[in-house]
N, C-alpha and C positions, 0 to 999 in steps of 0.2 A: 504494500500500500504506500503511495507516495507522500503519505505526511511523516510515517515511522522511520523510511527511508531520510527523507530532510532534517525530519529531529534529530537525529542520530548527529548531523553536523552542528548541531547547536547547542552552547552550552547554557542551559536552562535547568532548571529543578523539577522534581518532579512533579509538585501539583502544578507548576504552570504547562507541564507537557501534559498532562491530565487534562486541563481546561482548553487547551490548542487541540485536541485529539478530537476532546466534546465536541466543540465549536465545527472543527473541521466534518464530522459522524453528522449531524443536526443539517450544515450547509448541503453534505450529499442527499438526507435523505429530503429536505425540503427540496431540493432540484430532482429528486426521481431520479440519480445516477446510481446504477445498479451494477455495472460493468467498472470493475474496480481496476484495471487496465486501461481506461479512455484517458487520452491526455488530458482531456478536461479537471481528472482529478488533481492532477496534478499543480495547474495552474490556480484552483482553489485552495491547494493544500499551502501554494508559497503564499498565494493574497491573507490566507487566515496567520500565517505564520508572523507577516508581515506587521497586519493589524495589532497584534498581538506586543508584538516587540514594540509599540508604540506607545503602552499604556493601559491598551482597555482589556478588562479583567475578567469580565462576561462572554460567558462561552456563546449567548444567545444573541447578545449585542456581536460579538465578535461576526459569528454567523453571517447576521443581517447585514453587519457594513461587508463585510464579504461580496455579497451577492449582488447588493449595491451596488458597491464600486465594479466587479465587473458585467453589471447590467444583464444576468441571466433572467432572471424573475419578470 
């Protein structure tokens, strides 16, 4: 899965790898991506990673600006 693969390069702790995991599990199934090989994972997994390393702490918010910012929804 492309977010466990990217964590791996970052050095974070574990409940915020927990909460990026969440955020990341919540944006795929809110999008209906079920093929956990589509690039598209992947490019969500770095937007959530991204958001994340910003400040916001919320796996739900994280999620939504996710989605957001790359206008799937």
């Amino acid at each position: 899965m492309a977010i466990y693969r990217l964590l791996q390069s970052c050095t974070i702790g574990p409940e915020e790898a927990s909460r990026i995991t969440a955020a990341y599990e919540q944006a795929l199934h809110t999008l209906c991506v079920k093929d956990r090989d589509d690039p598209l994972t992947e490019l969500i997994a770095k937007k959530i990673i991204k958001i994340a390393q910003s400040g916001v702490e919320d796996a739900a918010q994280i999620s939504a600006l996710a989605i957001r910012e790359l206008e799937l929804r």
